[in-house]
N, C-alpha and C positions, 0 to 999 in steps of 0.2 A: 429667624427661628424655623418658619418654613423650610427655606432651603438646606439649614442643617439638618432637621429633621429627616427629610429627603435622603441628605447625603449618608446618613446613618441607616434608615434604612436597604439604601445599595451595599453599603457595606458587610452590613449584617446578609442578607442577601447572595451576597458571593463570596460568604466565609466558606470553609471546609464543610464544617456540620451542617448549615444547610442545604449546600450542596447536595450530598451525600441523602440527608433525608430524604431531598426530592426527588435524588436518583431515584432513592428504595421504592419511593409512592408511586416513580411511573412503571418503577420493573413488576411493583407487585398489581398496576391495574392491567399491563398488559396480561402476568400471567393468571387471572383472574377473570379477561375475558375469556380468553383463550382456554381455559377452562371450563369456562359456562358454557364457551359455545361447542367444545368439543361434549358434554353435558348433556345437551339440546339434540346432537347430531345421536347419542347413545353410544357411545366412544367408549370400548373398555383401554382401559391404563394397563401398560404393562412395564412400567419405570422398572422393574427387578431383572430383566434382562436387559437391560443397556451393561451394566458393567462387563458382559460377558467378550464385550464389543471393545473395550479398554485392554482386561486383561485376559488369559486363557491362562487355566492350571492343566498341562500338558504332561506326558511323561516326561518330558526335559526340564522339567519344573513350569514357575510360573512366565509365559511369554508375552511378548505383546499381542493384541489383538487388531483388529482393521481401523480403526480409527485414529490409535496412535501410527500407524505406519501412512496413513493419510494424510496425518498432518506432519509427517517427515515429506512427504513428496509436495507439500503445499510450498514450506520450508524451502527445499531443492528445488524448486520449480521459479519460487519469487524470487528468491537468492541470485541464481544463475539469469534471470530477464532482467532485474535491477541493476546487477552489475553493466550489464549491455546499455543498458537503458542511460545509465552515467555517463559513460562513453559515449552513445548518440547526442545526449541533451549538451555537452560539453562541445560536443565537435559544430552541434545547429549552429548554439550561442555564440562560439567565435567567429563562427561564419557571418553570422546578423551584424557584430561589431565591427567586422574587418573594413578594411577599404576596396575589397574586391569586388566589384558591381557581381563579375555572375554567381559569385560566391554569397553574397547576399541574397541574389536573386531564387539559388538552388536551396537556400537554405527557408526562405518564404515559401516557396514554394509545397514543398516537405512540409510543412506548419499545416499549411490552407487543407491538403491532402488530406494529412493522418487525421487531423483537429475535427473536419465537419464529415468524417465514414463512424456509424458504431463499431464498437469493436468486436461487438460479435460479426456484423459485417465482412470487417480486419481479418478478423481471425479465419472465414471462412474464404476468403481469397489466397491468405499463405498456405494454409492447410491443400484448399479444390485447386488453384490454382498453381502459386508457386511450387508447390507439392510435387507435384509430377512433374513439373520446368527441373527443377533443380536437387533432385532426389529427395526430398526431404523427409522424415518420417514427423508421425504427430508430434511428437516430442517435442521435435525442435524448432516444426511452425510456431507451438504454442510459445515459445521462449522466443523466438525473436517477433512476432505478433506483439505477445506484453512489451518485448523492450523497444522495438520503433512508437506502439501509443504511445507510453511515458515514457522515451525519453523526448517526443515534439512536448510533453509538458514539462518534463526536467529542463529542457531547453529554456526554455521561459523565468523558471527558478535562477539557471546559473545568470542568466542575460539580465536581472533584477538587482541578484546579489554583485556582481562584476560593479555595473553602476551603480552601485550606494556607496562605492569606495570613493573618498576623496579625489578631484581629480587634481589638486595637490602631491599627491603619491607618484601619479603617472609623469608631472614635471618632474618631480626632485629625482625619480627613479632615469628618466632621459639624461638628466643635466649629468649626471656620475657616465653615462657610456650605456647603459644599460640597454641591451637587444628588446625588441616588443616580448619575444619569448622567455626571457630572464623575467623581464617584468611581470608577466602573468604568473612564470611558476614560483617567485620567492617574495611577491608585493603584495599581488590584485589578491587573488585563489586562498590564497591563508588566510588574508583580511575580510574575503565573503564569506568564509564560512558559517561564521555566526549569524550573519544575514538569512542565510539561505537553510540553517538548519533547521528553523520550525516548519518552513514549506517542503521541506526535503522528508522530515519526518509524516506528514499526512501524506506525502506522496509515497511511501514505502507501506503504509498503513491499506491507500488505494490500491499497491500493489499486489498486495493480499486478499485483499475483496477482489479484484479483477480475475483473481486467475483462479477463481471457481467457474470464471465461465467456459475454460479450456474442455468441461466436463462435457459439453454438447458434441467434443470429439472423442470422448472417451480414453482422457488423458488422465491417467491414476494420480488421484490427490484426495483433498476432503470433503467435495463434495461430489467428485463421483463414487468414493467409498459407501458416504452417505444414501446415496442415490440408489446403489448396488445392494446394501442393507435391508431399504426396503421395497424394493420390488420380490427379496427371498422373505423378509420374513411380515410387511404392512404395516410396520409399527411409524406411521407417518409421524405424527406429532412428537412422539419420543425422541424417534432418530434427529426430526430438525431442532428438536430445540437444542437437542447434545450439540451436534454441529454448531449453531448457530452459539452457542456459549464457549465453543472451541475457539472460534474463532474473535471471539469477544477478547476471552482473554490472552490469544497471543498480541493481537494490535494495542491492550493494554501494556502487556510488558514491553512493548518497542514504545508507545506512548513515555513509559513511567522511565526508560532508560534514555529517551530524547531530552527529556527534563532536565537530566541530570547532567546528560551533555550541555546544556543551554547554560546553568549556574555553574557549570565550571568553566565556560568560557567567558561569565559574567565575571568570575572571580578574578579568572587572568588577568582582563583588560584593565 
C-alpha cells in the first residue's frame, strides 16, 4: 500500500497541471523578490516604455523596433554557428570511430583543447588572436568560436547516437558489399537520429544562451541590443527581464517543436 501510494504520488507529481502550477509558484517568487528588492533599492518602474522597444509607429507606419531586430540577429547568428557546429561534431565523431590512429588521435585532441578553455576565453583568442592572423572581422570570429565549442560537444552526441545502433546493422550492411560510407549515409545516420535528438535539441537550446556572450565584442544581437538600451535610457530591471523572457520563449518553441519531432519518430518506428 505504501509503495503504491508512493508510486501515485510521483505520478500525480509529474502530471501537466502540476507541473505547470509549480512552474507558476517559482516564476511568481522569483518575480516577487525581485520586486521587493528592487522596492528596498527605491526603484521607479517604468514597464510603459518597453513596448516602444518592440514596435515604433513611424511615418512608414508601424515598424519594428530594436529588440525584435536583436532577436533576428540572435536567430542569424545561432543558425549560421549551429550549422558549422554539425559539420565539426560530425567530422570529430568519425574521426574517434575510425581506425585511423592519427585520426583519432587529432580528433582527442580537439576535445581535450576546446572542452577544458571557457568560452569567453574561446572567443577572445579567435576574435584578439586569430582575428588579425586570418582577416577575420567580429562576425565571423563569433560564428566559428560558437561552432568549434559545440561542435567538440555535438561531437560527443553523434559518437553516442552512431553507437546505440545495433551492431547487427553494420554486419548485415558489410555482408550485401556495402562501402564503410554507404553504411553511414543510408544505415548508421538515419537510425541515430532519434537517439541523438533530444541531446541535439538542448544543445541548439545551449546554442542560444551562448551566443549572448559574443556581446562582450560587441556583436549586434539580443543582448547587446539589450545592453545598448540601457546604458541610453537606465531602465535595468525592465530591459533584462524583457530580454531574459525573449529569450525564454524562443528555446521554448524549439523545446515544444523537438517534442514533436521526437513523437513522430516515435510513431514511425
Amino acid at each position: 500500500m505504501a509503495r503504491a501510494g508512493k508510486r501515485g504520488l510521483r505520478r500525480v507529481m509529474a502530471s501537466t497541471p502540476v507541473s505547470v502550477v509549480i512552474y507558476l509558484i517559482v516564476m511568481f517568487l522569483i518575480v516577487e523578490t525581485a520586486l521587493k528588492g528592487a522596492e528596498a533599492m527605491g526603484y521607479n518602474w517604468q514597464w510603459y516604455r518597453i513596448p516602444q522597444y518592440f514596435f515604433e509607429d513611424g511615418d512608414a507606419g508601424i515598424v519594428l523596433g530594436e529588440i525584435p531586430w536583436g532577436l533576428v540577429g540572435t536567430i542569424t547568428l545561432s543558425t549560421m554557428a549551429f550549422a558549422l557546429a554539425v559539420g565539426i561534431g560530425l567530422l570529430v565523431a568519425l574521426l574517434r570511430l575510425s581506425d585511423l590512429i592519427v585520426g583519432r588521435a587529432v580528433a582527442r585532441v580537439f576535445l581535450e583543447i576546446v572542452r577544458n578553455i571557457p568560452l569567453l576565453v574561446l572567443l577572445y583568442v579567435f576574435y584578439y588572436v586569430f582575428g588579425p592572423i586570418f582577416g577575420m572581422d567580429r562576425y565571423v570570429a563569433s560564428v566559428l568560436c560558437l561552432a568549434v565549442f559545440h561542435g567538440a560537444l555535438m561531437s560527443e552526441i553523434f559518437r553516442g547516437g552512431i553507437a546505440a545502433v545495433a551492431l547487427g546493422q553494420w554486419e548485415a550492411a558489410k555482408s550485401v558489399g556495402m562501402s564503410t560510407a554507404q553504411i553511414y549515409r543510408y544505415i548508421i545516420l538515419p537510425q541515430s537520429v532519434r537517439f541523438m535528438l533530444p541531446p541535439m535539441t538542448s544543445e541548439v537550446v545551449n546554442m542560444i544562451k551562448s551566443s549572448a556572450i559574443v556581446s562582450v565584442i560587441a556583436v549586434v544581437e539580443l543582448t547587446t541590443v539589450g545592453r545598448n538600451i540601457i546604458s541610453d535610457t537606465y531602465l535595468s530591471f525592465e530591459i533584462w527581464f524583457t530580454i531574459a523572457a525573449v529569450y525564454m520563449a524562443l528555446t521554448l518553441i524549439i523545446s515544444s517543436f523537438a517534442s514533436y519531432l521526437e513523437r513522430r519518430y516515435a510513431v514511425t518506428d
